[in-house]
Backbone as CSV, one residue per row, in Angstrom:
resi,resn,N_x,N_y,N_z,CA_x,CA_y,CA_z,C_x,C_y,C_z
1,UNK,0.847,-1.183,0.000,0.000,0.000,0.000,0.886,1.239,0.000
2,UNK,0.430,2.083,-0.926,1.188,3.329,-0.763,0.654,4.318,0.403
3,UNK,1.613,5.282,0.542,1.906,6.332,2.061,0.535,6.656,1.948
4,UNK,-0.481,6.056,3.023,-1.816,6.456,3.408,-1.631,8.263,3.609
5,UNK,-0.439,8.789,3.966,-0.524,10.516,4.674,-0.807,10.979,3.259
6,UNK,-0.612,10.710,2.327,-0.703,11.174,1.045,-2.358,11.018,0.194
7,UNK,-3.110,10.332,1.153,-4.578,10.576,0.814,-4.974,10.657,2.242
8,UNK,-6.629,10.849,2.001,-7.751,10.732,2.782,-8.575,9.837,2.801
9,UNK,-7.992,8.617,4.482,-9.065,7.737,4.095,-9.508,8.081,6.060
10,UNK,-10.790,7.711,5.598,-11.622,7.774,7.085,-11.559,6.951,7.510
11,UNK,-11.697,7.327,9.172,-11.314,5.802,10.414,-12.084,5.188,9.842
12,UNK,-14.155,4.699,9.579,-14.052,3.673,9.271,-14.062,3.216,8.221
13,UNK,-13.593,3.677,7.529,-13.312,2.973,6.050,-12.205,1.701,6.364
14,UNK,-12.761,0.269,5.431,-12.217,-0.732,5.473,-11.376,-0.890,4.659
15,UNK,-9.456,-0.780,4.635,-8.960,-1.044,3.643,-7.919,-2.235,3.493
16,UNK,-7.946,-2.850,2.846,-6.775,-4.073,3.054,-5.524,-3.583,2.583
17,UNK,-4.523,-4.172,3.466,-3.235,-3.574,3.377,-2.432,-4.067,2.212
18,UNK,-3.194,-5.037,1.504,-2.752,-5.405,0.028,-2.789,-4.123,-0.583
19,UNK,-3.835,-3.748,-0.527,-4.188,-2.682,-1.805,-3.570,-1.269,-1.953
20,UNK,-3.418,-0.807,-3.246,-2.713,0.323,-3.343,-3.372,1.212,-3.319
21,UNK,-3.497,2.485,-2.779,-4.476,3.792,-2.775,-3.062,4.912,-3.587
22,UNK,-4.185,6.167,-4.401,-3.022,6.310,-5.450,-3.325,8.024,-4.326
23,UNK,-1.664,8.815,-4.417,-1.670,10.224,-4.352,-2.655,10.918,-4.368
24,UNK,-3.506,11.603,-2.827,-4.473,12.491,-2.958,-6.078,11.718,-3.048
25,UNK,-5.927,10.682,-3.102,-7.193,10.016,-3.172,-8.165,9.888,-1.985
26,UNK,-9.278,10.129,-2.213,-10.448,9.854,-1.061,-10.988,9.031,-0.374
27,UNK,-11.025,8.303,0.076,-11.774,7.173,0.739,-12.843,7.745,2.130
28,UNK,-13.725,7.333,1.788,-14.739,8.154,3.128,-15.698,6.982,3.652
29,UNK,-16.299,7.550,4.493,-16.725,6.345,6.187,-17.528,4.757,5.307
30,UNK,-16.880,3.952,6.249,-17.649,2.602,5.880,-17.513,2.412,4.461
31,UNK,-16.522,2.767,3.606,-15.984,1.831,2.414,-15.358,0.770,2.256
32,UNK,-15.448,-0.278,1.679,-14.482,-1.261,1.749,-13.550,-1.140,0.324
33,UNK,-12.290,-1.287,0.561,-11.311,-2.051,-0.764,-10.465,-2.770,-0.349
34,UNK,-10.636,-4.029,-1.568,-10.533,-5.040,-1.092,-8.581,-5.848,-1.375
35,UNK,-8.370,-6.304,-1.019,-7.133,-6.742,-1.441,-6.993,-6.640,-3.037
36,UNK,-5.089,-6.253,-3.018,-4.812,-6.175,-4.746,-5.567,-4.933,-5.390
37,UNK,-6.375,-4.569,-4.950,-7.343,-3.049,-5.875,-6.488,-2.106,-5.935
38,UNK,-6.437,-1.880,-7.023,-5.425,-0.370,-7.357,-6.225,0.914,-7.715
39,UNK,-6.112,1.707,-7.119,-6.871,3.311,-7.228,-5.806,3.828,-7.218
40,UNK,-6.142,4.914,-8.784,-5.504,5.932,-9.238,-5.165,6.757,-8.676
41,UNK,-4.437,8.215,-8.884,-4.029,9.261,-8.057,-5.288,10.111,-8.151
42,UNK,-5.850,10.643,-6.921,-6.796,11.755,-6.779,-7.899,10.862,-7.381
43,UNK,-8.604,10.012,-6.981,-9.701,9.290,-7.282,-10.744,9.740,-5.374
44,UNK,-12.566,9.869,-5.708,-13.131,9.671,-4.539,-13.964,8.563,-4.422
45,UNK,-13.727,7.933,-3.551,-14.624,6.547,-2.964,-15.734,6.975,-2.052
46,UNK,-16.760,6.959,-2.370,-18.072,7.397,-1.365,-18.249,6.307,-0.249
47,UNK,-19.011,7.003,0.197,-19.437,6.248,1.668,-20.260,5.022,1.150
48,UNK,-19.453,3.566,2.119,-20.169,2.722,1.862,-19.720,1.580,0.516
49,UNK,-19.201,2.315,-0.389,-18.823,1.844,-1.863,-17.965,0.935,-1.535
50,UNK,-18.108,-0.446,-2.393,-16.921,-1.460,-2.437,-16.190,-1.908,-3.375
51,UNK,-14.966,-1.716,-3.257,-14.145,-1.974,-4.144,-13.597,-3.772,-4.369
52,UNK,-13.685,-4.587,-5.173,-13.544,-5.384,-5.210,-11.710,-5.895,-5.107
53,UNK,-11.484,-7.601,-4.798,-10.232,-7.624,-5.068,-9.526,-7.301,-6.542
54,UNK,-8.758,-6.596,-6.419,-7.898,-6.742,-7.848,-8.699,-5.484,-9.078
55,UNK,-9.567,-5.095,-8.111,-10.270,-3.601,-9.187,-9.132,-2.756,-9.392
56,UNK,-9.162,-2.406,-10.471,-8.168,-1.501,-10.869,-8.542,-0.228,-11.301
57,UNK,-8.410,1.390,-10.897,-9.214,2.426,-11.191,-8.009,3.389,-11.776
58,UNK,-8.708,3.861,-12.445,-7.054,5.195,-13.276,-7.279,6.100,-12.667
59,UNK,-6.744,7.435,-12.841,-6.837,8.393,-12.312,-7.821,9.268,-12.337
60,UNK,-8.364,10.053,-11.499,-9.659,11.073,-11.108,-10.888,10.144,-11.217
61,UNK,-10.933,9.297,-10.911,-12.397,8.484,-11.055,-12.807,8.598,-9.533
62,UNK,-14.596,8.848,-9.816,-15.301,8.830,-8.592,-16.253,7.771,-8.717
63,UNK,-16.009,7.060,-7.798,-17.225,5.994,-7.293,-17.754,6.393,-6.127
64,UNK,-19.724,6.793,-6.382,-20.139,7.357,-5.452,-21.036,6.615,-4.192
65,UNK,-21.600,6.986,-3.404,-22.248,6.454,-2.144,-22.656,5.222,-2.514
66,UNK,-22.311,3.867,-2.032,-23.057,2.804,-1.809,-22.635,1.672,-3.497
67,UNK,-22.170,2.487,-4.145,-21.936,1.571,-5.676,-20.744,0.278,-5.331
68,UNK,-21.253,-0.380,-5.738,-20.339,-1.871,-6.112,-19.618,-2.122,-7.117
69,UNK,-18.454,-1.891,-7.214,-17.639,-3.008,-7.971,-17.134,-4.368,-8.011
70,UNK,-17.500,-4.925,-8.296,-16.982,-6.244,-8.157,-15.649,-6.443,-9.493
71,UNK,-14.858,-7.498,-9.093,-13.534,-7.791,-9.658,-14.157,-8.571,-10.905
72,UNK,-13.574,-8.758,-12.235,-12.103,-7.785,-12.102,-12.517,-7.117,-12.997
73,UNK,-13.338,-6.101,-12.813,-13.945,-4.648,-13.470,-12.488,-3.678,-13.728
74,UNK,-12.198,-3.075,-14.831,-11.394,-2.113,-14.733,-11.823,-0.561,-15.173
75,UNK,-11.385,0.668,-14.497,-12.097,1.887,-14.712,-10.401,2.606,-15.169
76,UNK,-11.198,3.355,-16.709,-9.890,4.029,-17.250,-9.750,5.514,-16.313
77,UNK,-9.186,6.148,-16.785,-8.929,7.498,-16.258,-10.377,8.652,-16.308
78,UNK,-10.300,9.193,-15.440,-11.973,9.922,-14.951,-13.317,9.192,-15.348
79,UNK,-13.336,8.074,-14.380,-14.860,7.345,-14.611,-15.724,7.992,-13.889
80,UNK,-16.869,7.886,-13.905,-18.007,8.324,-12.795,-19.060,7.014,-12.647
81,UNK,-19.027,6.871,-11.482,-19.702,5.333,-10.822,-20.783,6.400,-9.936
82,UNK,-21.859,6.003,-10.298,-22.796,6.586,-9.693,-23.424,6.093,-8.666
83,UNK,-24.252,6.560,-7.414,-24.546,6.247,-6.206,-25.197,5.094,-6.487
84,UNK,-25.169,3.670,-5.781,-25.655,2.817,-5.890,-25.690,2.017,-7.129
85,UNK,-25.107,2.047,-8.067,-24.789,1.475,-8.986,-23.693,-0.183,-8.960
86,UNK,-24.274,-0.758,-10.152,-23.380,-2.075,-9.858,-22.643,-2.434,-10.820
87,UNK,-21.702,-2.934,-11.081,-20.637,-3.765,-11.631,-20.731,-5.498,-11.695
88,UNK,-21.217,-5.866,-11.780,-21.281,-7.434,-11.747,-19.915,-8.056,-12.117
89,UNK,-20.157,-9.394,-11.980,-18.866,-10.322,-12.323,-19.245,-11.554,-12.525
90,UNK,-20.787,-11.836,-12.354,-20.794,-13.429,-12.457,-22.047,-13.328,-13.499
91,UNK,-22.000,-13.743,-14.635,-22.947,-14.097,-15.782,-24.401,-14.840,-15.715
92,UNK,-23.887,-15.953,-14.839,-24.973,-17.178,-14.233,-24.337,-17.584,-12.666
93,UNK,-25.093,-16.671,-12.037,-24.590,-16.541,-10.613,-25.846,-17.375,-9.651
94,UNK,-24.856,-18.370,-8.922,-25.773,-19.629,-8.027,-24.801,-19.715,-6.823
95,UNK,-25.620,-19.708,-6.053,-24.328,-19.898,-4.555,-24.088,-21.497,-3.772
96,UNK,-25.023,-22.143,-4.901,-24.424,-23.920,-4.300,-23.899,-23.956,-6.004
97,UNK,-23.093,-25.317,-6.001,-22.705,-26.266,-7.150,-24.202,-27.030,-7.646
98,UNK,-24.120,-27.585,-8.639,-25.233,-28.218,-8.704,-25.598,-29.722,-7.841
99,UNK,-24.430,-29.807,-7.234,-24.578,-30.735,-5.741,-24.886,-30.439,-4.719
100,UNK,-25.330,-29.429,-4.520,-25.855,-28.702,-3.402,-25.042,-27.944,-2.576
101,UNK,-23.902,-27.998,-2.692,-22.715,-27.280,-2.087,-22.277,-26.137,-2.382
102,UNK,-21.869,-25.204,-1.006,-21.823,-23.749,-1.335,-20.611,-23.728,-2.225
103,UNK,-21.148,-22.642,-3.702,-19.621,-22.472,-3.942,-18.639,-21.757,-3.606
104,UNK,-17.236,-22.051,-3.687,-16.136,-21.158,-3.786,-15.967,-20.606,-4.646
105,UNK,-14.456,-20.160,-4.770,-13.823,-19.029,-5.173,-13.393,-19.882,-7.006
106,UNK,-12.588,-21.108,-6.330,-12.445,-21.796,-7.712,-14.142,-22.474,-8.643
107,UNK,-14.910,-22.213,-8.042,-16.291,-22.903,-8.731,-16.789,-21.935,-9.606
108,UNK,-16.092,-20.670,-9.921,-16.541,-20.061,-10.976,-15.566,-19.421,-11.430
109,UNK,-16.085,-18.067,-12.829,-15.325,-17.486,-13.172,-15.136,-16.166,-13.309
110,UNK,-14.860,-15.473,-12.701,-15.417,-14.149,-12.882,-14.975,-13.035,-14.158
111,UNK,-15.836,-12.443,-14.498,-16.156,-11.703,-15.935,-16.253,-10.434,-15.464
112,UNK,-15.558,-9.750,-15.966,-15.715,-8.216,-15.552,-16.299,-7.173,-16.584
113,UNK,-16.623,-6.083,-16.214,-17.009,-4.856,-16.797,-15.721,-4.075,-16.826
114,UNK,-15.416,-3.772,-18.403,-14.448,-2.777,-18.635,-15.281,-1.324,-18.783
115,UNK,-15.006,-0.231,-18.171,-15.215,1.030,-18.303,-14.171,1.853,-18.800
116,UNK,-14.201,2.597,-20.380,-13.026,3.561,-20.586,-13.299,5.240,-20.344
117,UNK,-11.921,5.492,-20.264,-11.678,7.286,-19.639,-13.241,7.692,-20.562
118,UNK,-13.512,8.445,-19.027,-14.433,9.483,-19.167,-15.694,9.013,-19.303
119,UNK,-15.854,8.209,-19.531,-17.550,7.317,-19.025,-18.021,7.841,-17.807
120,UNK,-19.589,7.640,-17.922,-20.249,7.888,-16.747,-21.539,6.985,-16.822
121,UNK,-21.134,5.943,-15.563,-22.374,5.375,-15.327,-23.450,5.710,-14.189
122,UNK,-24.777,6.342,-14.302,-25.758,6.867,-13.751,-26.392,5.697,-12.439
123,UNK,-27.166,6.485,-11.352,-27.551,6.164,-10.188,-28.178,5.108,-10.427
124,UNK,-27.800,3.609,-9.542,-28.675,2.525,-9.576,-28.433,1.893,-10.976
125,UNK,-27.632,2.330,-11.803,-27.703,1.877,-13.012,-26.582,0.247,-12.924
126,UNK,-27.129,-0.672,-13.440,-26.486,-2.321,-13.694,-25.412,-2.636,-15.012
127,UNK,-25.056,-2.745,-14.431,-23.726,-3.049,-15.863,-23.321,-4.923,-15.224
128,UNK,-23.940,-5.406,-16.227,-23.988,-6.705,-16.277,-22.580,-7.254,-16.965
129,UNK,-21.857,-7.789,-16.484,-20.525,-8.487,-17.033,-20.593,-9.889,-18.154
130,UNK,-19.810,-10.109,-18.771,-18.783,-9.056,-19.524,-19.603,-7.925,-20.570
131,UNK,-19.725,-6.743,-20.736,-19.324,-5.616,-21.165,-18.003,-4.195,-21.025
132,UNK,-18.343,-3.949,-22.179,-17.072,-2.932,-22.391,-17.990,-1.241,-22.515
133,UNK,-17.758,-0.525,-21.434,-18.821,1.090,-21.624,-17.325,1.798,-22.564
134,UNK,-18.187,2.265,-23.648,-16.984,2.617,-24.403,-16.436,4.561,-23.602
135,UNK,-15.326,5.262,-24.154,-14.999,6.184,-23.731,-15.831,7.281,-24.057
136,UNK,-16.278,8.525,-23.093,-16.743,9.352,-23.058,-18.523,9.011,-22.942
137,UNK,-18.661,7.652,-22.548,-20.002,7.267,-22.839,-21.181,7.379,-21.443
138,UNK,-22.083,7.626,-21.709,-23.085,7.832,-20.456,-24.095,7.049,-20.606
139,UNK,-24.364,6.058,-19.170,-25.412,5.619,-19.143,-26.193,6.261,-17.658
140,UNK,-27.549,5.903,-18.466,-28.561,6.746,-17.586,-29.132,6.040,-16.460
141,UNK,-29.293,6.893,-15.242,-29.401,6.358,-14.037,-30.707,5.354,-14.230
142,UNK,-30.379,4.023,-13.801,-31.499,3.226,-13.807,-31.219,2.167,-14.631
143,UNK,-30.525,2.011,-15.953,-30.190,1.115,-16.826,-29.748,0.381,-16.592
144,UNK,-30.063,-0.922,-17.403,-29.386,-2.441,-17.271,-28.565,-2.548,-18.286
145,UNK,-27.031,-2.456,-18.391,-26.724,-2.381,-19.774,-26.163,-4.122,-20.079
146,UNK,-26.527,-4.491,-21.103,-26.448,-6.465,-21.672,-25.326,-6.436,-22.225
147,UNK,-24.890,-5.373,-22.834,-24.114,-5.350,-24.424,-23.178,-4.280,-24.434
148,UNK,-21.996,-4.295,-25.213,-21.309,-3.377,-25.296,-21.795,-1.865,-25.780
149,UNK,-21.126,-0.744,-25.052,-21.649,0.235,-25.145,-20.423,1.056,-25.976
150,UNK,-20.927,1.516,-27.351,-19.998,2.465,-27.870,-19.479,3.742,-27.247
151,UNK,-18.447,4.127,-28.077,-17.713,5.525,-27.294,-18.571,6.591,-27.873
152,UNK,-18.685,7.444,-26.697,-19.828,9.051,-27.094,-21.035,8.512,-27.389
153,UNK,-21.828,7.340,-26.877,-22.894,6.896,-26.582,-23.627,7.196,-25.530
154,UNK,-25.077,7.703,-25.430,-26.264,7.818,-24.471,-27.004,6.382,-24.477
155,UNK,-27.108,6.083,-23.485,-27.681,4.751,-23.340,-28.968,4.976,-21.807
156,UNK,-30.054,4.584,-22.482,-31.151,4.026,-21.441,-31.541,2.958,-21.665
157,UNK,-32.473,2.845,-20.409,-33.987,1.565,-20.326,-33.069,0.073,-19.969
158,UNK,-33.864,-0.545,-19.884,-33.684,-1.982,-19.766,-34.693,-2.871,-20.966
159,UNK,-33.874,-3.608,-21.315,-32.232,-3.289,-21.657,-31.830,-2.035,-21.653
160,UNK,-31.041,-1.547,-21.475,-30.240,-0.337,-22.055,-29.805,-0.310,-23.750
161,UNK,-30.513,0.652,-24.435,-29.881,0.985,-25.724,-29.906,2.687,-25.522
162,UNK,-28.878,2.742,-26.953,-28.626,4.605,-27.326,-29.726,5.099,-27.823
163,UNK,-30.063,6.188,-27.316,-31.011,6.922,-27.757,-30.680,8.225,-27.940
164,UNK,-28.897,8.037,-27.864,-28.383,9.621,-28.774,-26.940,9.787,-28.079
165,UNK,-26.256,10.302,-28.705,-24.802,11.021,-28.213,-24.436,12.023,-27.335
166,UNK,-23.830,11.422,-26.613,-22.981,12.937,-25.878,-21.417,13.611,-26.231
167,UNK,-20.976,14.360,-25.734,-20.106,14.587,-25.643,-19.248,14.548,-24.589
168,UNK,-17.938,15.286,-24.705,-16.935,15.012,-22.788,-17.629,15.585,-21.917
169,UNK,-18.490,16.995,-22.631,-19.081,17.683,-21.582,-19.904,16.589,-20.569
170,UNK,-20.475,15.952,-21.321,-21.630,15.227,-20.946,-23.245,15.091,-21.138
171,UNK,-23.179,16.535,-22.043,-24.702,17.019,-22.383,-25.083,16.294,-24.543
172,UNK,-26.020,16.057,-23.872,-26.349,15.293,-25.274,-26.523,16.594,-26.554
173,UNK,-25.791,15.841,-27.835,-25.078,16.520,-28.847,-26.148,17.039,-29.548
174,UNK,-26.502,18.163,-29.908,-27.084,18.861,-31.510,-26.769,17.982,-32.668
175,UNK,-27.372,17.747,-33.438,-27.270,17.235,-34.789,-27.342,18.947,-35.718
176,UNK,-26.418,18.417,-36.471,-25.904,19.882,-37.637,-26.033,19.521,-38.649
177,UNK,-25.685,18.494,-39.070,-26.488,17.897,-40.506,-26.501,16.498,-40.247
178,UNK,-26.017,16.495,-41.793,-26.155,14.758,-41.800,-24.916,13.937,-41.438
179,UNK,-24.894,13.447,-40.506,-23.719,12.831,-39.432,-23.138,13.445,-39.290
180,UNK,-23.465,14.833,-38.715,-22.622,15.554,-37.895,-23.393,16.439,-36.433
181,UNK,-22.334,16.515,-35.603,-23.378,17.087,-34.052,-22.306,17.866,-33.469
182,UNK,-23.203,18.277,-32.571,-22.359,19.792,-31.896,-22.377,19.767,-30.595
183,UNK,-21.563,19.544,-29.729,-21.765,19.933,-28.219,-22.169,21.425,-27.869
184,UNK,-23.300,21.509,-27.093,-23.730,22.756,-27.128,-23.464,23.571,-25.830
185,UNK,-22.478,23.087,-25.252,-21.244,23.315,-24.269,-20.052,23.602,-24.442
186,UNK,-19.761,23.381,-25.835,-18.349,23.116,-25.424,-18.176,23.784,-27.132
187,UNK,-18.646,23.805,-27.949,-18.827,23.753,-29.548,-17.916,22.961,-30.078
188,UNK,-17.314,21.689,-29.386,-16.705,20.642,-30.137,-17.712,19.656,-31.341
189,UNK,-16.971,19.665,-32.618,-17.672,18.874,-33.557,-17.639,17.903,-33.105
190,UNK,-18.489,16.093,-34.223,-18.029,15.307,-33.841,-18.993,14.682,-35.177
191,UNK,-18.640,13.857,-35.806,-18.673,12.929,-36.805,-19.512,11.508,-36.607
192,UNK,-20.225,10.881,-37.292,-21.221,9.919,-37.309,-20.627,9.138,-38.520
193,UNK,-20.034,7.646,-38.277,-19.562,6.985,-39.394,-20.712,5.224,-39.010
194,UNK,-21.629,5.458,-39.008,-22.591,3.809,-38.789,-22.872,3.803,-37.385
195,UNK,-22.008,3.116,-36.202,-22.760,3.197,-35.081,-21.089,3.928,-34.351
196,UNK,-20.699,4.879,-35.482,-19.627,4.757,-34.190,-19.479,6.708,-34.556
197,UNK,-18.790,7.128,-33.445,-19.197,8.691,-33.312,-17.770,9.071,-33.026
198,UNK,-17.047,9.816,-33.057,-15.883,10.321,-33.142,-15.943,12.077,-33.264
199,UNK,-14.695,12.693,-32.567,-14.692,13.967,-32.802,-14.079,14.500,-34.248
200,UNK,-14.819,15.375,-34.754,-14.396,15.351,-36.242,-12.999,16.105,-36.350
201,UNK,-12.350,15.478,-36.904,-10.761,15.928,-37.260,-10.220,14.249,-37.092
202,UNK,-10.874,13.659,-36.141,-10.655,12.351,-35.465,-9.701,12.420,-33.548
């Protein structure tokens, strides 16, 4: 574990002395992280939130009040994990064998959720494993997402599908013509090539 004086973690926050906490990072009351979890520099952990073994988080990512990660989920650089939100890891999840016996650790396999820089997954929202939330992408508080989620994608409902683009800002894009949109924050272009969205210049 790196020099705890170099972040903020609260008395009761639960941390295992496996795990690495990165420069400036937050940890606040009644969190758990769990052995092997690596958090980035200047990342905040809300109250309550659990970090799984071997989660790995990049830098400035916030996971907020009460959200779950489970292993071996990885979060790129500035994710947003929203309050109560989940991460899964088990596909077809049963807590005996089909002999009736509780399982362990070796009786399955765990499947993670990849999240890339700058995603934001919304309150209560399910991210079912294996999926990949592509970069800069937002899903909306409440969603079950099944399937991979493209980059600069808006995603609702359950299932979760896109029902339009955002940008880094985060505010969903203007359309300017034909496959093309406008952040109306920020006036960054951005390009429409089939299902995939890019900032125009690339």
């Amino acid at each position: 574990m790196k020099d705890l004086r170099a972040a903020h973690i609260a008395a009761t926050a639960d941390i295992d002395p496996r795990a690495t906490i990165g420069t400036g990072t937050l940890v606040w009351d009644l969190a758990q992280v769990r052995e092997n979890a690596r958090l980035g520099e200047r990342c905040v952990i809300g109250r309550g939130a659990y970090i799984g073994p071997g989660v790995v988080l990049g830098d400035h990512c916030k996971v907020q009040n009460h959200a779950l990660v489970y292993e071996p989920t990885r979060l790129g650089e500035g994710v947003f994990i929203g309050p109560a939100a989940v991460l899964t890891n088990d596909l077809f999840p049963r807590a005996v064998t089909p002999a009736g016996e509780l399982k362990r650790a070796e009786d399955w396999d765990a499947v993670g959720v990849v999240v890339e820089a700058g995603a934001s997954v919304g309150a209560r929202a399910v991210c079912i494993a294996p999926v990949r939330i592509g970069r800069w992408a937002m899903i909306a508080a409440g969603a079950v997402v099944t399937r991979d989620v493209p980059d600069f994608s808006l995603v609702a409902g359950v299932p979760a599908r896109r029902i339009g683009w955002v940008g880094r800002a985060g505010v969903p894009l203007e359309e300017t013509g034909a496959h093309t949109y406008r952040c109306p924050r920020t006036g960054e272009a951005y390009v429409e090539h089939g299902d995939v969205l890019e900032p125009a210049g690339g």
